[in-house]
TILUM-414107 format. One record per atom (N, C-alpha, C): residue in one letter; x, y, z. Coordinates in pm, whole numbers, plus 32768, in hexadecimal, padded with zeros to 4 digits. Example, Ala and Ser with C-alpha at 12.3 -4.5 7.8 and 13.67 -1.06 7.14 Angstrom:
// TILUM-414107
A85277DC7830C/A84CE7E3E830C/A85287EB6830C/S85057F1F82C4/S85577F9682CA/S850A80038313/
This chain:
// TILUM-414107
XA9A1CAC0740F/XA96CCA677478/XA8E0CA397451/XA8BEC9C07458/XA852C9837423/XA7C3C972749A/XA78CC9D7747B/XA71DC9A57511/XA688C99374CF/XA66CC91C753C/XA5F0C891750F/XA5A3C8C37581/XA512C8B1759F/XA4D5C8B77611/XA494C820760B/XA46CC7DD75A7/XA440C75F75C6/XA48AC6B175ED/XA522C7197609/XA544C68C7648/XA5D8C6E07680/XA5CFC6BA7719/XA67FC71A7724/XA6CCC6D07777/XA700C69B772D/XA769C6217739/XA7BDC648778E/XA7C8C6AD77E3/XA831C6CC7844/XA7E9C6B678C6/XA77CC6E878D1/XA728C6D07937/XA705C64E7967/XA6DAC5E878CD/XA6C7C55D78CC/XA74CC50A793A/XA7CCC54C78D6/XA83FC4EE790B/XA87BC526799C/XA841C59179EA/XA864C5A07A4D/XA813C5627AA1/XA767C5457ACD/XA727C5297AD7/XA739C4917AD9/XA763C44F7A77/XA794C3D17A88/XA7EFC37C7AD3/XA864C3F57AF3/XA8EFC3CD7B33/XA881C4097BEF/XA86EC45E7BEB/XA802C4897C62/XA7BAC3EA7C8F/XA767C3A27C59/XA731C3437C79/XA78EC2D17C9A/XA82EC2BF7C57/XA880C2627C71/XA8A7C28E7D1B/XA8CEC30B7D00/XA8FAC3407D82/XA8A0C3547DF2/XA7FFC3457DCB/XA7D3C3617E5C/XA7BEC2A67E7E/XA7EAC2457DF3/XA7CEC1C57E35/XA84BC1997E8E/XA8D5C1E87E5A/XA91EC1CC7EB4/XA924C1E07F30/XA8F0C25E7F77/XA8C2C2BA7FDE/XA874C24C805F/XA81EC2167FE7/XA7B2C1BD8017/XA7D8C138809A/XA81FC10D7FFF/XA8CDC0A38044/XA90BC0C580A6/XA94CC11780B0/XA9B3C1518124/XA936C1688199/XA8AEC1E2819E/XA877C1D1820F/XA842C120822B/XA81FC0C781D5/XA7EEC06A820F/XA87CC0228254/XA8F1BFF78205/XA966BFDD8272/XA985C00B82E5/XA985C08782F3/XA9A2C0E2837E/XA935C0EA83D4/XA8A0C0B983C4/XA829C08D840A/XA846C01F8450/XA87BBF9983EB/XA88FBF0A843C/XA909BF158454/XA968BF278431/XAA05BEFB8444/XAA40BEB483E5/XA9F7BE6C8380/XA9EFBE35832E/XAA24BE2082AB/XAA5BBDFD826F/XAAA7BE2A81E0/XAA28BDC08192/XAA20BD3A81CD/XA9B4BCF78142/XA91DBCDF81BB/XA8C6BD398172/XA846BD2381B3/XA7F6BCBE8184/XA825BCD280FF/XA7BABC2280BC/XA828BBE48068/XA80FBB8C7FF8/XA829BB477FC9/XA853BBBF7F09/XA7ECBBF27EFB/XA83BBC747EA2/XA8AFBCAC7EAC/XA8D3BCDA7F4A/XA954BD097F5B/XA9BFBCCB7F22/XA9C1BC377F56/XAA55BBFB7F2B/XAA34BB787F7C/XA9E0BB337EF3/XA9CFBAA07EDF/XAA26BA547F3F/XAAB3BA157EFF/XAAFFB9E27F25/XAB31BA087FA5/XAB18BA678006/XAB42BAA48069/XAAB4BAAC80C4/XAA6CBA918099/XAA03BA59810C/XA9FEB9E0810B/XAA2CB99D80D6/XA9F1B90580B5/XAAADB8E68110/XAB0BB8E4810B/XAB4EB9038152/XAB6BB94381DD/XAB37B9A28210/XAAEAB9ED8282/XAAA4B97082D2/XAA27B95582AB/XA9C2B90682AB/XA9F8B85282EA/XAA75B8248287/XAA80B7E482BD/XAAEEB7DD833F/XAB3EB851835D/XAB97B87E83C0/XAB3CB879842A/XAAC7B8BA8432/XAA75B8E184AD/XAA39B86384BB/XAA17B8188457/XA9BDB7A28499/XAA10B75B850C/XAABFB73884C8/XAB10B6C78503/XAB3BB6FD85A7/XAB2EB79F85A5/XAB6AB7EC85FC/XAAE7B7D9868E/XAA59B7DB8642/XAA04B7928692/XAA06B71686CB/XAA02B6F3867E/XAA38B616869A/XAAA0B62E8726/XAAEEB65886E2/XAB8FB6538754/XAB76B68187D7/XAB17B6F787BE/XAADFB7038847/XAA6DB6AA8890/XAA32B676885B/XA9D4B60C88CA/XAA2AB5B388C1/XAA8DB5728828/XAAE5B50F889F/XAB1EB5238908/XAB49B5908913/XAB8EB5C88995/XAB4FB5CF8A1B/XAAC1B5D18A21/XAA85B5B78A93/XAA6AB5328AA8/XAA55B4CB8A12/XAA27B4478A29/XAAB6B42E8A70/XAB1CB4648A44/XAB88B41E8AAE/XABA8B4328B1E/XAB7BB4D48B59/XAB83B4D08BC6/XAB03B48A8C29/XAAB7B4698BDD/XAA64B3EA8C34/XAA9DB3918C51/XAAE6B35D8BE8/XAB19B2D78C15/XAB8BB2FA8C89/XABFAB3728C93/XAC2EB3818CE6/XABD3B36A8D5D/XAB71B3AB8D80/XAB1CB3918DFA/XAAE8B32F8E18/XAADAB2CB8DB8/XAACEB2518DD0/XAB0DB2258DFC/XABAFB2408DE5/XAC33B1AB8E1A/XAC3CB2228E90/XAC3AB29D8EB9/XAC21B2968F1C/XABE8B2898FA8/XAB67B2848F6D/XAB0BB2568FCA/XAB34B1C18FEF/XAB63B1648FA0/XAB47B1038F92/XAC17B0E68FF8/XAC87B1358FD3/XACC9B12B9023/XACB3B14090C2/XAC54B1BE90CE/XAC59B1E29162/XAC01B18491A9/XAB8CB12A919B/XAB8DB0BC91B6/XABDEB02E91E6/XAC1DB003916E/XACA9AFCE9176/XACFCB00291E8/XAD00B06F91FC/XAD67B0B29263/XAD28B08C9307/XACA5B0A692D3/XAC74B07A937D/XAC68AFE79381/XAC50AF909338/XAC7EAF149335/XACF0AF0A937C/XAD41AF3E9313/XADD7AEF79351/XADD2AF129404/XADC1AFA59415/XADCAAFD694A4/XAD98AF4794F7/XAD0EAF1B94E4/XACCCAEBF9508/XAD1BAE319547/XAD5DAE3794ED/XAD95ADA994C0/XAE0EADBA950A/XAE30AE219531/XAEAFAE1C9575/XAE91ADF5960E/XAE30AE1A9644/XADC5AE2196C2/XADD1AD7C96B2/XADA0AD479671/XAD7FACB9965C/XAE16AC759663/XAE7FAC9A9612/XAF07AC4E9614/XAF3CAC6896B2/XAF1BACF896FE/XAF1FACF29780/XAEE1AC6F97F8/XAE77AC7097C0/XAE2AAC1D9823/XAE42AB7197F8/XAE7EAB6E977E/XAEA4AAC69755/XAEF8AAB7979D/XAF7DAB2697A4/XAFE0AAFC97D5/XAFC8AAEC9893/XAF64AB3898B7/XAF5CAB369946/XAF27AA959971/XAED0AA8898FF/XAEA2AA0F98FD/XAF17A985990C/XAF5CA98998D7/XAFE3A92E98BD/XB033A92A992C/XB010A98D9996/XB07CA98C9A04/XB028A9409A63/XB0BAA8DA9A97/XB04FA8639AFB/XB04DA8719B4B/XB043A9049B70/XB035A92C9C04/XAF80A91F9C33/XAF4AA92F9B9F/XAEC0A9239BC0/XAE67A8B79B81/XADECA89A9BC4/XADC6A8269BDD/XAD66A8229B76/XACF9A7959B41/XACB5A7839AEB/XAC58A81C9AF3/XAC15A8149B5E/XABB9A88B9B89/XABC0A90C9B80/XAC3FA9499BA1/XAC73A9D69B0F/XAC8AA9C59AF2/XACA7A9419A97/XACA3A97C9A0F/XAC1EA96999AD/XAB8FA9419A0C/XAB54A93199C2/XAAEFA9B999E0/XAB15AA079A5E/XAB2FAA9B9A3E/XAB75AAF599F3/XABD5AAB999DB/XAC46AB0F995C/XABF1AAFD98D1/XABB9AA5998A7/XAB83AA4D983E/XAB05AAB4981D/XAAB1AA8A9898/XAA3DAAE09896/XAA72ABA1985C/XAACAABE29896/XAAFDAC55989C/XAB08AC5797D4/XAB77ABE1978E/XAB57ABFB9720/XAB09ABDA96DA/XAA94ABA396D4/XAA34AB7696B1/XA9DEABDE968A/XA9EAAC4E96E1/XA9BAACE996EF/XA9FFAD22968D/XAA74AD2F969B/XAACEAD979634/XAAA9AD2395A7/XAAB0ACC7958F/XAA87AC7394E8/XAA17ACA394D0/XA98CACBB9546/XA906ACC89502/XA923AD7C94CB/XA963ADC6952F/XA98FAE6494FB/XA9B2AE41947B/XAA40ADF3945E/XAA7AADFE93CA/XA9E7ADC9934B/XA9A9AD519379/XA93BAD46931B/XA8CDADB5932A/XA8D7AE19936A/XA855AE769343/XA896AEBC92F8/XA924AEF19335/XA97CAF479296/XA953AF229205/XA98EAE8091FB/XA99DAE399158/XA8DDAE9E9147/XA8AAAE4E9175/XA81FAE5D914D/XA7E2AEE49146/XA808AF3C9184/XA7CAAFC99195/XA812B0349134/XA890B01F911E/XA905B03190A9/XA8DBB0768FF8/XA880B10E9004/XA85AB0F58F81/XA87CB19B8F52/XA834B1708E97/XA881B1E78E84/XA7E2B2128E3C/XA7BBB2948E4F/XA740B2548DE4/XA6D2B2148DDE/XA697B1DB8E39/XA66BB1858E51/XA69FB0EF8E29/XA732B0EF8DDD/XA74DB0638DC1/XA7C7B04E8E5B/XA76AAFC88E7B/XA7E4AFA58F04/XA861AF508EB4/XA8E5AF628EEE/XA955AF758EA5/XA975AEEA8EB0/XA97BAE908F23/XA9A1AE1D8F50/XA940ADBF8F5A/XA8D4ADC58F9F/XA899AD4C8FCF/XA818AD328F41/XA83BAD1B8EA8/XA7C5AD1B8E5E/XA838ACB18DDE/XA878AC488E0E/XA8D3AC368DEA/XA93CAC7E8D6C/XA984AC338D22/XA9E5AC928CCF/XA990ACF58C77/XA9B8AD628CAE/XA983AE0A8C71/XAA02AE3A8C2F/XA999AE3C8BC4/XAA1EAE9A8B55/XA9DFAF138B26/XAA22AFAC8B49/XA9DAAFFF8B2E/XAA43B03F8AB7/XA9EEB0318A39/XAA58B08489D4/XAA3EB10E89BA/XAAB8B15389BC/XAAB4B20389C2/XAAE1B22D894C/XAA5FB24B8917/XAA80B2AB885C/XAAD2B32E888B/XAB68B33C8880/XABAAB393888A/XABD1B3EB881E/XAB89B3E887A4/XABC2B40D871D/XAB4FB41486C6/XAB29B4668650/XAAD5B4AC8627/XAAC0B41C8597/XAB18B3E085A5/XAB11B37B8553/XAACDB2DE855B/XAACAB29E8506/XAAA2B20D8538/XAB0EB1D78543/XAAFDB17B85A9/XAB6CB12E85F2/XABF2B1668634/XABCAB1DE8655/XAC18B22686D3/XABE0B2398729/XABEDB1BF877F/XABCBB19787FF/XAC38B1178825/XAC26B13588B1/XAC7DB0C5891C/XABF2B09B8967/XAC28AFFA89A9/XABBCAFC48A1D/XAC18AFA88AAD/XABB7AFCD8B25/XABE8AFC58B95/XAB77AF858BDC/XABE6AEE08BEB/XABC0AE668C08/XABABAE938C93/XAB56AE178D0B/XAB43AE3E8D84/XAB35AD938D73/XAB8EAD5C8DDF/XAB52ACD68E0E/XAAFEACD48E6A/XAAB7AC7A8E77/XAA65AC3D8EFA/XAAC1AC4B8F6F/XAA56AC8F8FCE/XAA8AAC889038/XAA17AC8190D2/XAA33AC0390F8/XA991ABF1916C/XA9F9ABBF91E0/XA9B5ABD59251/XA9CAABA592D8/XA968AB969319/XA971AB08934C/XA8FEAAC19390/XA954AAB39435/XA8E2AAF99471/XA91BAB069515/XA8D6AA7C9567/XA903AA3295CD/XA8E4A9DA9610/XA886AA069672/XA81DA9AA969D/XA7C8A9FC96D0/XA7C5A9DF974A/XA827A9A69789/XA823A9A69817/XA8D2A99C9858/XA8E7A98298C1/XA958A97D98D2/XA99DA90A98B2/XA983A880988A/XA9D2A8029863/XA9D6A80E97DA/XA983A865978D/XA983A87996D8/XA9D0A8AE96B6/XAA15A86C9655/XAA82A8B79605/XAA49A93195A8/XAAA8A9749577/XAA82A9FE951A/XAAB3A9C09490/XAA70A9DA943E/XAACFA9E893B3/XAAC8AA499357/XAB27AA879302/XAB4CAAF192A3/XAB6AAA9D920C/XAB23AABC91D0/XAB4EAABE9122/XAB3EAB3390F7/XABC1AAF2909A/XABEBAB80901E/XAC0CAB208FB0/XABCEAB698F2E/XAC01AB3F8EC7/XABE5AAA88ECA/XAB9CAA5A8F08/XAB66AA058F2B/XABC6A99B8F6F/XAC15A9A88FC1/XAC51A96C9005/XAC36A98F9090/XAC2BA92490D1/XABF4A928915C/XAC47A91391CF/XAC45A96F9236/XACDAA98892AF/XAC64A96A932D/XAC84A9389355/XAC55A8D093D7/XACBBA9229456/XAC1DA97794D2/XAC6EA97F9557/XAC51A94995B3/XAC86A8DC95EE/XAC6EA8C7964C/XACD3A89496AE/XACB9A8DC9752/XAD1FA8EB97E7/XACD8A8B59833/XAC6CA84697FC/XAC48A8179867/XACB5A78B98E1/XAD3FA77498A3/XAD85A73698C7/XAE13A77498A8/XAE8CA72C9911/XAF08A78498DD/XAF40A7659863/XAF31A6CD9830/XAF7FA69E97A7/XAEFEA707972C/XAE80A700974F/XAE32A74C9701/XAE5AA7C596C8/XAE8AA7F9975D/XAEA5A8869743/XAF0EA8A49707/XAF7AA844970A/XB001A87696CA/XB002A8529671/XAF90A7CE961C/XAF84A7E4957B/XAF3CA892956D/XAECDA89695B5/XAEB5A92A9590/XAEECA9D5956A/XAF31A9A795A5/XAF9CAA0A9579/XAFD6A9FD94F7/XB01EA9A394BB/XB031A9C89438/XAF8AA9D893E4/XAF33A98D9403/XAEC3A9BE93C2/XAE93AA6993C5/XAEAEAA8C941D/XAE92AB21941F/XAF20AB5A93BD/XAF6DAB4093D9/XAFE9AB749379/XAFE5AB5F92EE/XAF9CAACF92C1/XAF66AACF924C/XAEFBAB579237/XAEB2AB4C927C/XAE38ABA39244/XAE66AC4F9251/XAEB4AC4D929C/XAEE3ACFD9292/XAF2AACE79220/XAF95AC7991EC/XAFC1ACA89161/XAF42ACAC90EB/XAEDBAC2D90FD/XAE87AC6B908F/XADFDACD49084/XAE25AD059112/XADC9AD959117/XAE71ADF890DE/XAEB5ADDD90CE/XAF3EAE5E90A3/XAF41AE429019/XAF0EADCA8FB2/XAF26ADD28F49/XAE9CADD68F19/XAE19ADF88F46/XADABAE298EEB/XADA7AEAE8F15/XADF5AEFF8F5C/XAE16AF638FB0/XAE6DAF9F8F1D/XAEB8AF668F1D/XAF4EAF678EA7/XAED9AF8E8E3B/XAEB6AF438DDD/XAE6EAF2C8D5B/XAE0BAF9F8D6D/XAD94AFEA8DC7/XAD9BB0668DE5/XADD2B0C18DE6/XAE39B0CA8E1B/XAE9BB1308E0D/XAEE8B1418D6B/XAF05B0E78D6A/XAF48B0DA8CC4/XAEE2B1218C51/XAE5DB0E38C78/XAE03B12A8C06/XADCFB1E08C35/XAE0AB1E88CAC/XADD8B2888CB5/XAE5EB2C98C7D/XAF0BB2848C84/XAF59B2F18C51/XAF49B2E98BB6/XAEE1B2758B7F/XAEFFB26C8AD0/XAE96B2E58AC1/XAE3BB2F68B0C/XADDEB3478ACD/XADE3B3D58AFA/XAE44B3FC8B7C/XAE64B48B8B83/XAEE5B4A48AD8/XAF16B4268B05/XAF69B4568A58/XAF03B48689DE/XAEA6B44389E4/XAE51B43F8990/XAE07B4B98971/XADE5B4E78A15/XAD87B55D89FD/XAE2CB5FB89F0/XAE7FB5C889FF/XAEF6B64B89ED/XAF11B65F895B/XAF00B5DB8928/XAF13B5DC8877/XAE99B6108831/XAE16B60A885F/XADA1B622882A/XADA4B6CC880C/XADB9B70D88B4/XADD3B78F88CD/XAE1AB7A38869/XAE88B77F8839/XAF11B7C587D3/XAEB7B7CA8749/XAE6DB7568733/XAE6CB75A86A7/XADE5B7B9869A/XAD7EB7E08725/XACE3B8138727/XAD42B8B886F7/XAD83B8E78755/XADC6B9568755/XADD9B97A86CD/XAE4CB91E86A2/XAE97B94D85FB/XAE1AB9388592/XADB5B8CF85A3/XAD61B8DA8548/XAD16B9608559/XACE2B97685A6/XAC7BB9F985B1/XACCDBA838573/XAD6BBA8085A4/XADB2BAD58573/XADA0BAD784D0/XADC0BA5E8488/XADCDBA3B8440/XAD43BA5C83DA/XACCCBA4483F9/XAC48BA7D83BE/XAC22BB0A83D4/XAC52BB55841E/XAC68BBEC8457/XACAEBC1383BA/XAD2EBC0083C2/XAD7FBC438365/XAD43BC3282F7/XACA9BBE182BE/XAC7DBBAD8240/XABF2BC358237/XABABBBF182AD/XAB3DBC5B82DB/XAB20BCDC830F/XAB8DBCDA8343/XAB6ABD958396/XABBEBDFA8350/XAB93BE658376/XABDFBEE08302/XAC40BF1C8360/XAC8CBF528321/XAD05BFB68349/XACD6C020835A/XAC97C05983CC/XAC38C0E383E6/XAC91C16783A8/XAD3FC14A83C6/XAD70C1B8838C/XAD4DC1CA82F3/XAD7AC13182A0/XAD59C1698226/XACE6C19C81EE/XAC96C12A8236/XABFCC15A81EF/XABF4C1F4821A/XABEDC22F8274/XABDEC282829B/XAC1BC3258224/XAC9EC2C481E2/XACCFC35081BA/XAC74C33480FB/XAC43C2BC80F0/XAC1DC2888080/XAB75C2F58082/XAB31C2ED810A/XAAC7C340810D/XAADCC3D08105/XAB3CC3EA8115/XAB50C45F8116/XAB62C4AC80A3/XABC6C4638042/XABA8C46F7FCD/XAB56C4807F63/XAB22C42E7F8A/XAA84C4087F16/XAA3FC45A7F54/XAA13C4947FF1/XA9D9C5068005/XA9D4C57F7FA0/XAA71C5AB7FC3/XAA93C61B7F73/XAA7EC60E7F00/XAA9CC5B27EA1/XAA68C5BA7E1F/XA9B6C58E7E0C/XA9A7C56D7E75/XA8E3C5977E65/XA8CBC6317E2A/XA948C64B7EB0/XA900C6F97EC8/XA905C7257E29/XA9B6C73D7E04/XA9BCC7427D96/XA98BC73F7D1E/XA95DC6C87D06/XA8F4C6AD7CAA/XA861C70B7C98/XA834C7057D05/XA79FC7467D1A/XA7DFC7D07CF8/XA836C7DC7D28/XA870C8697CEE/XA86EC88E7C4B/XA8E4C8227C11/XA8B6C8017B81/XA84FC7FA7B3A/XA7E1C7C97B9D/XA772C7B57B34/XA744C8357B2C/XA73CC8777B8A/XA6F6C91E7B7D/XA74BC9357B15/XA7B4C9217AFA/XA806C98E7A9E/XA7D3C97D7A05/XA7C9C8D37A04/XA79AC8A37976/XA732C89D7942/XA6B5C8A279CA/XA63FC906797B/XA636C9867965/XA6A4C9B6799F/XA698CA51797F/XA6A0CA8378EB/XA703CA1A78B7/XA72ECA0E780C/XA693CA2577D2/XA66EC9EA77C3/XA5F0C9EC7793/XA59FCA90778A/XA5D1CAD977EC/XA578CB6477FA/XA5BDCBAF778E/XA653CB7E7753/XA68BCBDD771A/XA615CBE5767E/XA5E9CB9E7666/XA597CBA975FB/XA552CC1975FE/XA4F3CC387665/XA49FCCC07658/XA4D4CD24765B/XA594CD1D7646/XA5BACD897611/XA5A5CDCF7593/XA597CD3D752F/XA590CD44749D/XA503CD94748D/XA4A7CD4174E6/XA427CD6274BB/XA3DBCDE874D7/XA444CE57752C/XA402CEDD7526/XA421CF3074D0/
């Protein structure tokens, strides 16, 4: 058996595999600290840069998801309006038609007029008071509010709003008028032939308070679709950067455990392989 004291290559090469193993040690506690499998960009390049871009899009998807549920609150704010309109307007198709019956004379009906003249100036404080945001929805003519629903450029929809004003008569012989979309519906009961054109004029205008009513509604079911698809893909992506980024606590766990024991091991070893070295001062007594 050949024994050296100025260099003991057993000690060296245990000592060496010791430093691999306490860097592995190192690894496993810093994973099982964060949860983490890649903490930087050393770990696994291609798998953060991957990671990295999972979490960004998985971010995106989520504020589109609120930019869209704004806009939901928009078409509904902007329906439940509409809704008291219509209510309005039905009050009004009531009182045209009372108007039309010739049981009554110029004089109610220029009480009947007066009566809607009231309910038109109500519907024009709606159009006008109507906002979301501080943006008023109707009375600032055509408002187009576009909703970035998507983490991308040019994933977005716009939800048009026509004009919508009502000018109330200001006394009892004044007619009322309603525009939408810039067409103008004329009420007036101040006479019976008056009044029974009035009536289809109100029937006009409840259909085009039901179709900017419509075009509201239409853009809140595109964008609950919108925000249900966002959810699917926010979900599977995050899943999806998880399975890249976070560790398997079981494995790591049995991986630390390992490299523990062969710490121990080792340090064990090394005592043994400087011990080699003492055998010399056997020779030397």
């Amino acid at each position: 058996m050949a024994l050296k004291i100025n260099y003991n290559f057993q000690s060296d090469f245990t000592h060496a595999n010791m430093l691999k193993t306490e860097h592995n040690v190192n690894k496993n506690l810093e994973r099982l600290a964060t949860g983490h499998r890649i903490n930087r960009a050393a770990d696994d390049a291609a798998g953060l840069y991957i990671a990295d871009q999972l979490k960004t899009f998985a971010v995106s998807l989520d504020q589109g998801t609120r930019n869209a549920q704004d806009g939901v609150s928009l078409a509904q704010i902007a329906q439940g309006s509409l809704e008291e309109v219509y209510n309005i307007l039905n009050d009004i198709k009531a009182k045209t038609i009372q108007a039309a019956n010739d049981t009554n004379d110029d004089t109610n009906r220029k009480t009947i007029q007066q009566d809607i003249n009231k309910l038109v100036d109500a519907i024009g404080k709606i159009f006008s008071d109507t906002e979301f945001n501080g943006r008023t929805i109707f009375s600032s003519g055509v408002q187009t509010f576009t909703i970035q629903y998507g983490g991308r450029t040019n994933q977005s929809l716009a939800i048009v709003s026509d004009t919508a004003q009502a000018a109330a008569g200001a006394n009892s012989a004044a007619t009322s008028t309603v525009t939408i979309g810039g067409t103008a519906y004329t009420i007036n009961v101040t006479g019976q032939t008056k009044a029974n054109a009035a009536i289809s004029q109100v029937d006009a205008l409840i259909k085009a308070v039901d179709r900017v009513a419509a075009k509201f509604g239409s853009a809140q079911i595109e964008l609950e679709k919108i925000i249900s698809n966002n959810e699917t893909q926010r979900v599977n992506t995050n899943d999806a950067e998880s399975r890249i980024r976070n560790i398997d606590f079981a494995k790591e766990m049995a991986e630390f455990t390992k490299n523990n024991i062969l710490m121990q091991s080792g340090t064990a070893m090394l005592a043994q392989a400087n011990q080699q070295s003492q055998l010399v001062l056997q020779l030397l007594r």
